[in-house]
N, C-alpha and C positions, 0 to 999 in steps of 0.2 A: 205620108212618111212619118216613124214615129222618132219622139224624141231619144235619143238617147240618154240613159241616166249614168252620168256619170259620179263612181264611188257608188256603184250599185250592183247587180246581176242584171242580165241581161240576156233574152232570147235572140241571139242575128243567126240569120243566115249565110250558109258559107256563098261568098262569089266569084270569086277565082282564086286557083296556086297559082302562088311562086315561088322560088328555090328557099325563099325563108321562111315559109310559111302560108298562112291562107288568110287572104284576104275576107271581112265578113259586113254585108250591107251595114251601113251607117245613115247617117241622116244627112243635112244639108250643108254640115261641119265636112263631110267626107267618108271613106272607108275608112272601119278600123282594124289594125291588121291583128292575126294572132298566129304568135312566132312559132316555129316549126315543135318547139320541145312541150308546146300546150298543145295542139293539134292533136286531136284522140283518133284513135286508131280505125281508118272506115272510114273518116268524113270526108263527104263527099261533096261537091258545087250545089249547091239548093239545099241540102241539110241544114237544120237547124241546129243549134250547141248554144249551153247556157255558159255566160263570162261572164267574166267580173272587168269593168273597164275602168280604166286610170290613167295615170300620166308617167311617160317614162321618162330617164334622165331629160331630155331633150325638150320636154314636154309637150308629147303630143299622145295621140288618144292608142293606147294600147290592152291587148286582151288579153287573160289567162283563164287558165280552168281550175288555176289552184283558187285554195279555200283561205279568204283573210280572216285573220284575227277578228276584225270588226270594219263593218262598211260607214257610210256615212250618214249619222244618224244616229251611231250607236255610241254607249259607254261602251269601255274596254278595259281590261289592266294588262298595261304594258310595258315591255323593258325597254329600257333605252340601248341602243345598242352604238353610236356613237354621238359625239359634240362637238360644234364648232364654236365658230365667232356670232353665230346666227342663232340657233338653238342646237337643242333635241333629234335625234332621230332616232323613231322606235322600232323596232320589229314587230311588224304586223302581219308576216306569213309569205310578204312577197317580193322579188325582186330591191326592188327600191324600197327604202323603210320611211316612215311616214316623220312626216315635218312635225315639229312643236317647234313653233319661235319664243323667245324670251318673254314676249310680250301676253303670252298664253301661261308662261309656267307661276304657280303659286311662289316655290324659289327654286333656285337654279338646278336644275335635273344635273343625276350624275347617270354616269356610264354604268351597265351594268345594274341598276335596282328599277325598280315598275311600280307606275303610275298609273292611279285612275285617269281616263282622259276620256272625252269628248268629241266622234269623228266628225268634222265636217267641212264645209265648201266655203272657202275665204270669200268672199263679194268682193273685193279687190279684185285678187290676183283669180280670182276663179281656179285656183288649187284645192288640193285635201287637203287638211291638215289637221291637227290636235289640239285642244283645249284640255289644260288642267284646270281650270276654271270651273267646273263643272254647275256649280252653282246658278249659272245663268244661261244656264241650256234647261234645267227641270222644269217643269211645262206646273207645279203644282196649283201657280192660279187658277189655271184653267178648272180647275174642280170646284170652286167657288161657282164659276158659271155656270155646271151642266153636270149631272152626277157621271160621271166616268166610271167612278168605282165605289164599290157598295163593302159593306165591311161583312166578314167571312168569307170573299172575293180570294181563289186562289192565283198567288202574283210568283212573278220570277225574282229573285234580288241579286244584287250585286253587292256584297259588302265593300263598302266604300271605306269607312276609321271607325278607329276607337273611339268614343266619345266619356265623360264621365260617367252617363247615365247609362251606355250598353253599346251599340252599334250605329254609324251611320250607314244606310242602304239605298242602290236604284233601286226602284223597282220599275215592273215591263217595260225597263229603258225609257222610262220619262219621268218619273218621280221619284222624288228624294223621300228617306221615311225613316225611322228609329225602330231599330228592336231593343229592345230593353236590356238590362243585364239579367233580370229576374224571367225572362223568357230563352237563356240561351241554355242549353243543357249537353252540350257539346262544342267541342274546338274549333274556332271558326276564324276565319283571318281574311284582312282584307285581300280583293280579289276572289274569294270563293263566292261561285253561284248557286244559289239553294231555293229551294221551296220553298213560300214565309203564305202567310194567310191576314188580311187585314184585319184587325180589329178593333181599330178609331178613325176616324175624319172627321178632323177639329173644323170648324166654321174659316179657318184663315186657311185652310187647305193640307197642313201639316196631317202628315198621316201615321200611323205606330200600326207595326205586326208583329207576327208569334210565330215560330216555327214547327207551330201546328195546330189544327183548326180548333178551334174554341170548346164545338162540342170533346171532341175526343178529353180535354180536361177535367169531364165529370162524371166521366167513364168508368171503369175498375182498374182500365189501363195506366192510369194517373201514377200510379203505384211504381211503372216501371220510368214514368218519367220524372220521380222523384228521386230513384235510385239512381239515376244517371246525372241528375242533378247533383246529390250527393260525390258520386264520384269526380264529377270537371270542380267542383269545389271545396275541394279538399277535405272530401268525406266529414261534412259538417253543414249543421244548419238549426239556426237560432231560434224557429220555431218547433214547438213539442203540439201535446195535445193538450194542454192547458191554455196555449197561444189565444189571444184572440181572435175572433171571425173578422175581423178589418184588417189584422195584420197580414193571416193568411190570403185571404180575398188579395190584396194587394200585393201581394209576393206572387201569388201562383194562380189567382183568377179562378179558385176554385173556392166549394163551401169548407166551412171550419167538419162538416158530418164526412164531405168524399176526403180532407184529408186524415182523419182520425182513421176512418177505414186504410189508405193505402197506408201509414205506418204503424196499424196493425198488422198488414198482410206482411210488410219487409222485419216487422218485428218476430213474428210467428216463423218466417225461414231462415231466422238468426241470421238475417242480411243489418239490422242495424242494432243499437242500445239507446233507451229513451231517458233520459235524464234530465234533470232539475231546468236548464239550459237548454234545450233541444231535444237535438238528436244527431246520431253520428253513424259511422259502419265501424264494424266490427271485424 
């Protein structure tokens, strides 16, 4: 008999109706039922149907076939949707909204704004719940131990904050990591999920990515991701083609030669003006 995972998907089989629904094998906890308005249309007693199981008001093991926000295991960004004497509760997609207690939040959640949080399975109470914590859910030790991830590695992120230096980010929901400011070339806010590409893993595990893969930087393409630069930063940038090759290298990871070419090419479609100072649009 398998286990069931609870705060997962899960494969059951249907094992009996009843007026509310359909019963679907369980393990040695019991059935677990799934109420009449998830029941898809056709299913039949020995059919199989994939759910998502959980705990309802009452807490006991319940099934749907809607789709959550986040299972357990994952980052998420979520709103709160109401507050009590206890914590948090956020909207996660389903019936019942998901716990944060006090003791999880960074400071006190309000109604209505969204948080990064952390899904998982209390060891106490054996419930789901949320951590704003997040900080001590990321696995990035582990990369000390055992290469996991290799740089130019395409990753998933999660923009977590703002930091001084650019962005904090998850990435493939276990690692924390830094985009740069000097790597961002478009509007990007915490909660958006994007594309990013590794491009350091320092010896202590910390890791920095780009929101595009390294070669493409020395490309001819460069040219349209300077132009786009130019535009999220207020049509200006402090190096020209006098710049030096360490400052550029450091700003844009490319050679002092591919950037002289791309603002030749945006200077040639009267896309910018190159002056003493930089350069800007026109």
């Amino acid at each position: 008999m398998k286990k069931i995972l609870l705060g997962q998907k899960n494969l059951l089989k249907a094992a009996w109706k009843v007026d509310f629904g359909m019963y679907l094998e369980g393990d040695e906890e019991g059935k677990i039922l799934l109420p009449n308005r998830y029941v898809p249309e056709g299913l039949e007693v020995g059919d199989e149907v994939e759910v998502f199981v959980y705990l309802d008001n009452e807490e006991r093991r319940v099934a749907t076939t809607l789709e959550p926000k986040a299972m357990v295991g994952d980052f998420a960004y979520l709103e709160v949707a109401w507050v009590n004497e206890f914590g948090a509760f956020l909207d996660w997609g389903l019936m019942k909204d998901l716990f944060c207690p006090f003791r999880e939040q960074k400071k006190r959640m309000e109604e209505g704004r969204s948080y990064i949080v952390h899904v998982h399975l209390d060891e106490e109470s054996y419930r789901i719940m949320a951590s704003a914590k997040v900080e001590k859910w990321l696995e990035n030790d582990k990369l000390k131990e055992e290469k996991l991830l290799s740089v130019g590695d395409k990753v998933s992120a999660l923009i977590w904050q703002k930091t001084d230096l650019g962005f904090k980010a998850i990435i493939d929901n276990k690692y924390g990591a830094l985009l740069y400011d000097s790597q961002v070339f478009k509007d990007i806010h915490t909660g958006d999920r994007v594309d990013a590409y590794v491009t350091k893993i320092r010896p202590d595990g910390k890791i920095d990515i780009a929101l595009q893969p390294s070669g493409r930087l020395h490309t001819e393409d460069f040219a349209e991701q300077l132009l786009r630069y130019l535009q999220y930063r207020g049509g200006r940038c402090r190096l020209g083609d006098k710049s030096s090759a360490e400052d550029i290298k450091e700003q844009f990871g490319v050679s002092k030669k591919t950037y002289k070419r791309a603002i030749g090419d945006l200077y040639k479609r009267r896309l910018i003006a190159i002056n003493d100072d930089g350069i800007e649009l026109v």
